[in-house]
Steps between C-alpha positions, in 0.01 A plus 500: 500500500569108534818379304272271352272797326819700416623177294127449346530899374845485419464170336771355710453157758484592853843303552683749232335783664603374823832419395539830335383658827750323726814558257380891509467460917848299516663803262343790749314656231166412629355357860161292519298561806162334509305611195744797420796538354746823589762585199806643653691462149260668212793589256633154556136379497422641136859407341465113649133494358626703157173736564429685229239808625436611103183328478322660800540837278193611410624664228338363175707636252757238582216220482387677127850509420571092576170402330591706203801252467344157494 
């Protein structure tokens, strides 16, 4: 995947993504090579990008529960 598609999906420029990606290299969480990119960091990785894996649940309860409130 280009940095310039990754920006388009992520909504980002391709200089912030690049930026981002360099700053990540320069820290030795990550390493670009070519057209991939090898984490060597993924705790680090998920705190720096405050990941938040809740959503991927596919438990709807929590999504019935959320709606409920609005």
């Amino acid at each position: 995947m280009s940095q310039r598609l990754l920006g388009e999906i992520l909504g980002l420029s391709p200089v912030h993504v690049n930026r981002t990606l360099k700053a990540l290299e320069e820290d030795r969480v990550l390493k670009k090579r070519n057209a991939h990119i090898e984490i060597f960091d993924l705790p680090r990785l998920i705190r720096e990008s405050a990941f938040d894996a809740e959503y991927l649940n596919d438990d709807l309860n929590g999504l019935k529960a959320r709606l409920a409130r609005l």
